[in-house]
PyMOL Python script that loads the backbone (N, CA, C, O; Angstrom):
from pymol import cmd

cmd.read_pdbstr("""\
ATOM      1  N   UNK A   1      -5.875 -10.260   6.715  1.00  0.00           N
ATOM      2  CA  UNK A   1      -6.862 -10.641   5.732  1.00  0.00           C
ATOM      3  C   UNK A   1      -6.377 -10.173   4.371  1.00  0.00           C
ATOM      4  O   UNK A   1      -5.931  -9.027   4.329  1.00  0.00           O
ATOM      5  N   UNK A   2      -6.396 -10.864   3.286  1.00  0.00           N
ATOM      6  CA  UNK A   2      -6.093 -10.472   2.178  1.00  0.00           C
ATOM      7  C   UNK A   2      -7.139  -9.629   1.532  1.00  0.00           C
ATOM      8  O   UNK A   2      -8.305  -9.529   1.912  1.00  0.00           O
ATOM      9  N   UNK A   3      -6.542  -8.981   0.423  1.00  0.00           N
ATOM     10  CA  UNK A   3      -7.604  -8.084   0.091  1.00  0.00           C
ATOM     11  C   UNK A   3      -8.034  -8.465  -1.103  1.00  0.00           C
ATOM     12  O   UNK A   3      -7.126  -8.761  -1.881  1.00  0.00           O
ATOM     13  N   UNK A   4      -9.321  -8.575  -1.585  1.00  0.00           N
ATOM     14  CA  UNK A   4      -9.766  -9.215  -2.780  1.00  0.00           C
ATOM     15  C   UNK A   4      -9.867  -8.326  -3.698  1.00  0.00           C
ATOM     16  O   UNK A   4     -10.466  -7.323  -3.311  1.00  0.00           O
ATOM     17  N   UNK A   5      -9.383  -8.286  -5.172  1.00  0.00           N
ATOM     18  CA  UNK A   5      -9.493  -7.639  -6.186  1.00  0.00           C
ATOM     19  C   UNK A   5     -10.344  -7.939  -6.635  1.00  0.00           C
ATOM     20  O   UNK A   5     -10.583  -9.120  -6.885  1.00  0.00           O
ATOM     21  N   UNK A   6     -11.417  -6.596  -7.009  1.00  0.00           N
ATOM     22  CA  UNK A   6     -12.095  -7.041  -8.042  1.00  0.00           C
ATOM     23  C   UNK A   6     -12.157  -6.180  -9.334  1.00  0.00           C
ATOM     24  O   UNK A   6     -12.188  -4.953  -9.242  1.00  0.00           O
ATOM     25  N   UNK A   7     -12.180  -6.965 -10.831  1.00  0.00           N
ATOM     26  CA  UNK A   7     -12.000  -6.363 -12.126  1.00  0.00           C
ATOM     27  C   UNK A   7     -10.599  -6.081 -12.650  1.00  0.00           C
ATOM     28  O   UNK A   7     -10.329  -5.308 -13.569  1.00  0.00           O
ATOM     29  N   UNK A   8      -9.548  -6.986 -11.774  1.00  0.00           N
ATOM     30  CA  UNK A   8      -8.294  -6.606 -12.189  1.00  0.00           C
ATOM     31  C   UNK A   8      -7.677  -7.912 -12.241  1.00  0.00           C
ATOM     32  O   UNK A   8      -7.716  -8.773 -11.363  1.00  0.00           O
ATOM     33  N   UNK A   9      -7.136  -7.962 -13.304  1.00  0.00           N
ATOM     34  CA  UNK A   9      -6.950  -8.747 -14.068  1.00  0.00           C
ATOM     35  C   UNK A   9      -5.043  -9.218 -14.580  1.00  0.00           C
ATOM     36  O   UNK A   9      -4.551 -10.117 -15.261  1.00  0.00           O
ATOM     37  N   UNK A  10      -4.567  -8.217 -13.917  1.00  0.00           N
ATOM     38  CA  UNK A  10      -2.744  -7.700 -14.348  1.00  0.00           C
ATOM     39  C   UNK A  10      -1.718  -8.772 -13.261  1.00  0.00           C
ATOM     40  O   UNK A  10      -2.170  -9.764 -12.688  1.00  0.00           O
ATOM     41  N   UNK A  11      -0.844  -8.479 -13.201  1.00  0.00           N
ATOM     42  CA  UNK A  11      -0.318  -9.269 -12.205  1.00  0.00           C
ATOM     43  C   UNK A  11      -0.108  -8.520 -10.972  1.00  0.00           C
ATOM     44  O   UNK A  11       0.001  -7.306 -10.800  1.00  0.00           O
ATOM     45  N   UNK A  12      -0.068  -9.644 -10.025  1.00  0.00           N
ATOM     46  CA  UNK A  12      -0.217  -9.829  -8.524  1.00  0.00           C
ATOM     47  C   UNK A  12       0.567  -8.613  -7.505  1.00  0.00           C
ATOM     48  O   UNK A  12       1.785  -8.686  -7.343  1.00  0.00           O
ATOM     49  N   UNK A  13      -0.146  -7.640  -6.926  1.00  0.00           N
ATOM     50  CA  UNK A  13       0.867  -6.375  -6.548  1.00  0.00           C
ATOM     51  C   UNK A  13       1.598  -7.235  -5.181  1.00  0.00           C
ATOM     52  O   UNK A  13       1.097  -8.284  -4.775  1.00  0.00           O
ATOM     53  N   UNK A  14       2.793  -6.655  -4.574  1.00  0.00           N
ATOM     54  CA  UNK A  14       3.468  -6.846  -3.675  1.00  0.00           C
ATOM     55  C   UNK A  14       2.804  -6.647  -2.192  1.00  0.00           C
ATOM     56  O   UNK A  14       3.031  -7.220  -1.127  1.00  0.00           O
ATOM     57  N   UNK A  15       1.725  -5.412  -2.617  1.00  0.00           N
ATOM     58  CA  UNK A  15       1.399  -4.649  -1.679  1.00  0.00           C
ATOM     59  C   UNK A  15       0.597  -3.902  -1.662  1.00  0.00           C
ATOM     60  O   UNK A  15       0.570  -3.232  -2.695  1.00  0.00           O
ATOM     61  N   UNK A  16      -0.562  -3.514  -0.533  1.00  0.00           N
ATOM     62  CA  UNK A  16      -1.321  -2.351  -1.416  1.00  0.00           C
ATOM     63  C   UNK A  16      -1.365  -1.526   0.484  1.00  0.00           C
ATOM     64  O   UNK A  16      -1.412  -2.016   1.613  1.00  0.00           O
ATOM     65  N   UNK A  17      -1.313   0.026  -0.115  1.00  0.00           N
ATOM     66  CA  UNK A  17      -0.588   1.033   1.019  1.00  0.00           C
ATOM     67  C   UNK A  17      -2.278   1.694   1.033  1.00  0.00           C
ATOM     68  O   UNK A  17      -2.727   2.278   0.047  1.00  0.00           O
ATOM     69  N   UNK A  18      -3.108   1.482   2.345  1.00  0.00           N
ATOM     70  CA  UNK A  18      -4.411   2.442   2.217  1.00  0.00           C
ATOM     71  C   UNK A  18      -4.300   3.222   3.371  1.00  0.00           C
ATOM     72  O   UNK A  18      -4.201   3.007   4.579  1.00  0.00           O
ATOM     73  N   UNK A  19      -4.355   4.385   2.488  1.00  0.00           N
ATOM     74  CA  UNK A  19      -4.066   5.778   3.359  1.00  0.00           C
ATOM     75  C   UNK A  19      -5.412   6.415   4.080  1.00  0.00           C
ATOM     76  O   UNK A  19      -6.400   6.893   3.522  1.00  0.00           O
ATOM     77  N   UNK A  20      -5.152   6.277   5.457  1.00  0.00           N
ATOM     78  CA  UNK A  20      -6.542   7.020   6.074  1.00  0.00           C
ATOM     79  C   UNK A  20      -7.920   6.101   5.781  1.00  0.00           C
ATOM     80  O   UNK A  20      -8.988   6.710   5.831  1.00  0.00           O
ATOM     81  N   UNK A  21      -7.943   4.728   5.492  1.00  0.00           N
ATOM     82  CA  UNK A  21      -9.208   4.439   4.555  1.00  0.00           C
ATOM     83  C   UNK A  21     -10.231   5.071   4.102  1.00  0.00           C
ATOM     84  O   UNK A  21     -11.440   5.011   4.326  1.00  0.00           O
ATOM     85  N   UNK A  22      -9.214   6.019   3.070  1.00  0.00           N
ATOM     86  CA  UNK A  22      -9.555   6.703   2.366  1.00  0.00           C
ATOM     87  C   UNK A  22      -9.201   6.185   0.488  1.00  0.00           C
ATOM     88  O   UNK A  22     -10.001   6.162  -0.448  1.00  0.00           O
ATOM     89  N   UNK A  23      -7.882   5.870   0.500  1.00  0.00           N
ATOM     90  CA  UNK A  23      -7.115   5.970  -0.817  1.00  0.00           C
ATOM     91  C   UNK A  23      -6.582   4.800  -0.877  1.00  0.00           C
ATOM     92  O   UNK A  23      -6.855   3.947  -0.033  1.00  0.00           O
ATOM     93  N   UNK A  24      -5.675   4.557  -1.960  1.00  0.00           N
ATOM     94  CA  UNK A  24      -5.046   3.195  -1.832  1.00  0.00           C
ATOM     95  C   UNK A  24      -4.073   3.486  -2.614  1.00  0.00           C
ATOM     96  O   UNK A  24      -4.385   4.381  -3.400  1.00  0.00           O
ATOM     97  N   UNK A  25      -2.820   3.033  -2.752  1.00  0.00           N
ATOM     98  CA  UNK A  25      -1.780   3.101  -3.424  1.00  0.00           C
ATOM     99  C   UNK A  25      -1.309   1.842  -3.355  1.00  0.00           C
ATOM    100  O   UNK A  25      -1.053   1.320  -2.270  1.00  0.00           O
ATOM    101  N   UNK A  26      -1.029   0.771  -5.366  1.00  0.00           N
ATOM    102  CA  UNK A  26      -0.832  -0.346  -5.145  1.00  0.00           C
ATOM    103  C   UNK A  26       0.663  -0.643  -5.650  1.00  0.00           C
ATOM    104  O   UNK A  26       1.023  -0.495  -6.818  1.00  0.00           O
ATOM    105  N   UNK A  27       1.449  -1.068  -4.635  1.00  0.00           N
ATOM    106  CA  UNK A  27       2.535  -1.429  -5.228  1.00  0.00           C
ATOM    107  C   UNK A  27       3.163  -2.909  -5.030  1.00  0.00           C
ATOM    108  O   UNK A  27       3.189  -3.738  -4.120  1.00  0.00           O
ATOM    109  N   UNK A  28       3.904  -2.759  -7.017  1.00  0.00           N
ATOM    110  CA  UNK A  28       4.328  -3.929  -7.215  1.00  0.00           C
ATOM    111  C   UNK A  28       5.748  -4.787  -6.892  1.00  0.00           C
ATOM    112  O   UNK A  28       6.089  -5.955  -7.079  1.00  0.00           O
ATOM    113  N   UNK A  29       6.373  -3.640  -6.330  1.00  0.00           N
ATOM    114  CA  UNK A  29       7.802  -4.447  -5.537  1.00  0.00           C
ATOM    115  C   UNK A  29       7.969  -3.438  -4.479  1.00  0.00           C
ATOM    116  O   UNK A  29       7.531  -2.288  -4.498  1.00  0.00           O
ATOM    117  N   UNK A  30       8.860  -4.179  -3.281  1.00  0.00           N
ATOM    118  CA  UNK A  30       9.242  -3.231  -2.130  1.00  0.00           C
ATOM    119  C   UNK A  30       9.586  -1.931  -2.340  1.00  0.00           C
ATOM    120  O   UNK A  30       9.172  -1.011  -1.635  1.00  0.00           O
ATOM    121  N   UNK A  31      10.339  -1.799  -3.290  1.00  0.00           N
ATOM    122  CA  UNK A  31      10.737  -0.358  -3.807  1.00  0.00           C
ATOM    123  C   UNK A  31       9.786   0.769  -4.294  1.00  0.00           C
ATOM    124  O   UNK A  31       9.904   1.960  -4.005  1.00  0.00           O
ATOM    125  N   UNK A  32       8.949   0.287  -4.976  1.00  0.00           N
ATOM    126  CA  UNK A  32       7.438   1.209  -4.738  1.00  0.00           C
ATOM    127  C   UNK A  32       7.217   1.247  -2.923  1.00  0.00           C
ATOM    128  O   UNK A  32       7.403   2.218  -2.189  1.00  0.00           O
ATOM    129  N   UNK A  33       6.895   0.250  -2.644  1.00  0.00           N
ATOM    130  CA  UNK A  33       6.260   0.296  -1.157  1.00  0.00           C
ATOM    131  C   UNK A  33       7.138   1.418  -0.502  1.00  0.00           C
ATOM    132  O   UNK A  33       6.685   2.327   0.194  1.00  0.00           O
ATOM    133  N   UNK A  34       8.427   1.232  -0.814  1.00  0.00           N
ATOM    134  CA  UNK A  34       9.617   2.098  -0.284  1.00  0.00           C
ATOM    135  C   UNK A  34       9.065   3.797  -0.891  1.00  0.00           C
ATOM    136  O   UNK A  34       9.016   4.859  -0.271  1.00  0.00           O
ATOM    137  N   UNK A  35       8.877   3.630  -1.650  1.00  0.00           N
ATOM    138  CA  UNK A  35       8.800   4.908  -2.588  1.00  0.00           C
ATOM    139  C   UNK A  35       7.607   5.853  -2.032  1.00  0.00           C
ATOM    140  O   UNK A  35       7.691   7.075  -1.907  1.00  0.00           O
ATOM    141  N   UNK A  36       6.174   4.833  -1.637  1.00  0.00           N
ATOM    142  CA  UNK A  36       5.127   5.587  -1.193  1.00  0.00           C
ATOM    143  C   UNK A  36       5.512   6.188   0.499  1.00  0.00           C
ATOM    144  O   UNK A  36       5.427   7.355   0.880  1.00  0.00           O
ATOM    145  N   UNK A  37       5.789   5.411   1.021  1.00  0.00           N
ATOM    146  CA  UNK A  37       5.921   5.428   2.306  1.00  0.00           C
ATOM    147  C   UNK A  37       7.429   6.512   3.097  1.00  0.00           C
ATOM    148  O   UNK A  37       7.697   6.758   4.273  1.00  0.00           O
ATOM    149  N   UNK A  38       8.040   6.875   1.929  1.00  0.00           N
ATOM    150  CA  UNK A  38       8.912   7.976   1.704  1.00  0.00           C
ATOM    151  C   UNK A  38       8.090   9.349   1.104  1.00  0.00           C
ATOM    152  O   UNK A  38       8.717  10.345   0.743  1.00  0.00           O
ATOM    153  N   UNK A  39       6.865   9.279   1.058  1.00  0.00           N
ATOM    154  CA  UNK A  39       6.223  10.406   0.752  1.00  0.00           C
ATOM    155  C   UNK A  39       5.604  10.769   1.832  1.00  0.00           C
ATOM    156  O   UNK A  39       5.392  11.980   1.893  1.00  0.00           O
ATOM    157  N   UNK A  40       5.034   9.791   3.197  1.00  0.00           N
ATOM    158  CA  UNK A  40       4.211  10.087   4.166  1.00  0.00           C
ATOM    159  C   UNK A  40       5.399  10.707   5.034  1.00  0.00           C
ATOM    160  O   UNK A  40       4.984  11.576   5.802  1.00  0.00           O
ATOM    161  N   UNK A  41       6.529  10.517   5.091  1.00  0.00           N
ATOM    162  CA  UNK A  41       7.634  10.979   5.995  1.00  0.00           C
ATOM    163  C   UNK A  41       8.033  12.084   4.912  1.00  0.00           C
ATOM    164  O   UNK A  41       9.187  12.495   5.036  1.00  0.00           O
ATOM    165  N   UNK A  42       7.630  12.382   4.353  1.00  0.00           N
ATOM    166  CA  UNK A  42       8.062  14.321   3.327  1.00  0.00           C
ATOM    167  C   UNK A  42       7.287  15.384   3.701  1.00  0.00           C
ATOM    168  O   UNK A  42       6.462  15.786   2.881  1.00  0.00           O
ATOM    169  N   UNK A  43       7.381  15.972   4.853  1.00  0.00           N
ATOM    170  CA  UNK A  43       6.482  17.242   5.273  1.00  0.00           C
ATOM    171  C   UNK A  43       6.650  18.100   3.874  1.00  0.00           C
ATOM    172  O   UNK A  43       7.502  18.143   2.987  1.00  0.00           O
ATOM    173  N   UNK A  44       5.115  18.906   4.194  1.00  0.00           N
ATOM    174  CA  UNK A  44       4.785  19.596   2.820  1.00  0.00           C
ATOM    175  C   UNK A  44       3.821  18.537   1.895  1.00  0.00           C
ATOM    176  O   UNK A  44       2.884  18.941   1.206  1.00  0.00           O
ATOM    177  N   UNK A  45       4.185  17.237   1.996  1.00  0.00           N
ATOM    178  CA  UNK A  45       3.330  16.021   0.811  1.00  0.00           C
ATOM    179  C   UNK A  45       1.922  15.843   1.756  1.00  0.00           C
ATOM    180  O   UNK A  45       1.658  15.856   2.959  1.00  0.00           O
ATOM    181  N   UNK A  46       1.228  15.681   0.562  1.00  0.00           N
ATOM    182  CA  UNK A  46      -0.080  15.168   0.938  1.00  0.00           C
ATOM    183  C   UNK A  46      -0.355  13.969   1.639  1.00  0.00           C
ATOM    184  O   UNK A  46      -1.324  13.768   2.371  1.00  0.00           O
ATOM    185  N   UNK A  47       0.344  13.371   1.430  1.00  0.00           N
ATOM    186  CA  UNK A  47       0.261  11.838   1.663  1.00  0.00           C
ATOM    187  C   UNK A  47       0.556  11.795   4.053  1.00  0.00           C
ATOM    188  O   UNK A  47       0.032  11.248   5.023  1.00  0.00           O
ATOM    189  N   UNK A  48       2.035  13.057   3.672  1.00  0.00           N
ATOM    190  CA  UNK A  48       2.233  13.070   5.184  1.00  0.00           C
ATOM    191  C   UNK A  48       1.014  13.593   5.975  1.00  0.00           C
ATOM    192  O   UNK A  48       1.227  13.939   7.137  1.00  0.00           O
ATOM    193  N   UNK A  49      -0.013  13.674   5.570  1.00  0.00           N
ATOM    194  CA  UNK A  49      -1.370  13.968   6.845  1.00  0.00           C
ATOM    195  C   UNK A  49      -2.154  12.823   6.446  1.00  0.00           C
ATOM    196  O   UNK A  49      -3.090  12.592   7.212  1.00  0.00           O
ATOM    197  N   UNK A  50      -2.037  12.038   5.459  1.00  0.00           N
ATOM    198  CA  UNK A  50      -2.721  11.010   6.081  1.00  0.00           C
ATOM    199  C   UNK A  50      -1.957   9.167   6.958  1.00  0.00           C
ATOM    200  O   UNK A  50      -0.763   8.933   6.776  1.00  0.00           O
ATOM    201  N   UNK A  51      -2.624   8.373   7.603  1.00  0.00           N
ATOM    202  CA  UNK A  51      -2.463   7.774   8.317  1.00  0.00           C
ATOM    203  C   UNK A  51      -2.294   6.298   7.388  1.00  0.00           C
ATOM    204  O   UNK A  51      -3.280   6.055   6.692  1.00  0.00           O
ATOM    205  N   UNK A  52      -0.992   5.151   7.293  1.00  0.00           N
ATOM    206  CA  UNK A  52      -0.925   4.339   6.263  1.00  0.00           C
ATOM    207  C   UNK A  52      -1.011   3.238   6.564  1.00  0.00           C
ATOM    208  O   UNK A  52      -0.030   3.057   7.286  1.00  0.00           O
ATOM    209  N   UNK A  53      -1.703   2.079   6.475  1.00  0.00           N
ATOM    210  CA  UNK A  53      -1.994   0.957   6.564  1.00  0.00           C
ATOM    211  C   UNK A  53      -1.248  -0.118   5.437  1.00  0.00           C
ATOM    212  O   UNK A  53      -1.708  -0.144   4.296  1.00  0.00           O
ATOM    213  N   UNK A  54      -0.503  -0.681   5.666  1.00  0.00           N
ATOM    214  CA  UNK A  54       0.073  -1.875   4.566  1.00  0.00           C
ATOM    215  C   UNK A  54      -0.151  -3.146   4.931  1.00  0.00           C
ATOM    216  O   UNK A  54       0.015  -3.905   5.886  1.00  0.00           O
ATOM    217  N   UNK A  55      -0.687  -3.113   3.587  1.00  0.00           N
ATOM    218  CA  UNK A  55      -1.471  -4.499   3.191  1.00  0.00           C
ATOM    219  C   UNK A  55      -0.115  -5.490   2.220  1.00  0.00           C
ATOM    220  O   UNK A  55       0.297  -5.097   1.129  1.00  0.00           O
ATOM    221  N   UNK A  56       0.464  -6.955   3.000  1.00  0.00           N
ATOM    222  CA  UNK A  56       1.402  -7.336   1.850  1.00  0.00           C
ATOM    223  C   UNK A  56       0.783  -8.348   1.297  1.00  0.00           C
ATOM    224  O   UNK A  56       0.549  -9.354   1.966  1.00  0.00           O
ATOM    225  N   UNK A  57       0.381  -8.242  -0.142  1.00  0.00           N
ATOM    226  CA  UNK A  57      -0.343  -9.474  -1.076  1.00  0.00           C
ATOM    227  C   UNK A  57       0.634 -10.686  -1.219  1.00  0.00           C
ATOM    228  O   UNK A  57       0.272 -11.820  -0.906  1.00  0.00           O
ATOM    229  N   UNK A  58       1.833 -10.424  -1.680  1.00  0.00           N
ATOM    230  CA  UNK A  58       2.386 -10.867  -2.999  1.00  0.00           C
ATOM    231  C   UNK A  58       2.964 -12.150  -1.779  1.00  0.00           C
ATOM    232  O   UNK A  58       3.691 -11.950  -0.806  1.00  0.00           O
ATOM    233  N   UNK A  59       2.406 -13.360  -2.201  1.00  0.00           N
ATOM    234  CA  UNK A  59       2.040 -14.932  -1.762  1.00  0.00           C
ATOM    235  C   UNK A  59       0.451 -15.104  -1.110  1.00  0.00           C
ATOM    236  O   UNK A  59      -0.596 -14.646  -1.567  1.00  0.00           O
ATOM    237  N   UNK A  60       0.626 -15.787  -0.092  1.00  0.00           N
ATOM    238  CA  UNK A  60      -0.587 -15.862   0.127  1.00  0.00           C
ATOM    239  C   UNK A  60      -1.035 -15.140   1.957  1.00  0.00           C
ATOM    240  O   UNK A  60      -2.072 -15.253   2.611  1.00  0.00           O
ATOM    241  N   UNK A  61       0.636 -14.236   2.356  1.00  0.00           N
ATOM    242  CA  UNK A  61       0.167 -13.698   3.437  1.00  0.00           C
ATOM    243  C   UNK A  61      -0.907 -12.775   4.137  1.00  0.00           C
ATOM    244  O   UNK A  61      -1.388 -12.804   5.269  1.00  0.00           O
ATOM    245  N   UNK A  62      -1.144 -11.791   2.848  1.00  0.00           N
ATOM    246  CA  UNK A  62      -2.226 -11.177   3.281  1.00  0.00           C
ATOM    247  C   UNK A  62      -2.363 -10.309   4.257  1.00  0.00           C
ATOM    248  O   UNK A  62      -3.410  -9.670   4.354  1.00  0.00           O
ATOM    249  N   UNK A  63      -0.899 -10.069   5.510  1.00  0.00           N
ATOM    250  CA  UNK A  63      -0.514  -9.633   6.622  1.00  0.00           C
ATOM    251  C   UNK A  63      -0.792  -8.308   6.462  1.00  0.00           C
ATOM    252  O   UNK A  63      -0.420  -7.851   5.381  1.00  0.00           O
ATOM    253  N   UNK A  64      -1.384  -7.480   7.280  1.00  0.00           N
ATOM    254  CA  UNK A  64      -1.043  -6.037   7.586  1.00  0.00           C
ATOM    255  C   UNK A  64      -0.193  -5.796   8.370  1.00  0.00           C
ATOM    256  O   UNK A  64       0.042  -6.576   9.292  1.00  0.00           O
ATOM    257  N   UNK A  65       0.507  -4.614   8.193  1.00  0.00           N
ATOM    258  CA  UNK A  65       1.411  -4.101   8.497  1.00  0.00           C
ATOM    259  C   UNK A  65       1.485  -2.706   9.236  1.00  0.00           C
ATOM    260  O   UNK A  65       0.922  -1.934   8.460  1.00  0.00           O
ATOM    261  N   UNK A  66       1.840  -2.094  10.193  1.00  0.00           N
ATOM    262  CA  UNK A  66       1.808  -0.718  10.148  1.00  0.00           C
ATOM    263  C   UNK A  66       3.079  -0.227   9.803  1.00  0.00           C
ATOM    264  O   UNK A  66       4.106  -0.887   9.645  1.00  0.00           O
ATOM    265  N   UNK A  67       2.862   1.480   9.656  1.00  0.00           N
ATOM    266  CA  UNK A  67       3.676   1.818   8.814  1.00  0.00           C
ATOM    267  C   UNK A  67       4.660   2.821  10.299  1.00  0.00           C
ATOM    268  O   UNK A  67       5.692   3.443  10.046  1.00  0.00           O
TER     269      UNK A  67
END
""", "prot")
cmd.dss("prot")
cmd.show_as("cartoon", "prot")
cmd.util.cbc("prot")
cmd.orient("prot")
């Protein structure tokens, strides 16, 4: 399912990473996506206790992903 923005107005993210559905982290090319998802595998980071769900926007897939 795609995820609907609302009040944003910028261009189209690649991806959006929701941690624990709790948080969200939105990124605009694989290399962000790369970048967040290199923080959940960094013991010591915050990010590594929570659980990551990827969401890929960028066309019209909408696909989740696990991480």
């Amino acid at each position: 399912m795609k995820p609907t923005f609302i009040g944003f107005n910028g261009p189209t993210p690649y991806a959006v990473v929701v941690w624990s559905g709790k948080y969200k982290t939105i990124c605009y090319d694989k290399q962000e996506l790369e970048k967040a998802l290199a923080r959940h595998n960094t013991p010591g980071d915050y990010y590594n206790t929570l659980e990551p769900s990827i969401y890929i926007v960028e066309g019209d897939e909408g696909d989740k992903l696990t991480a």
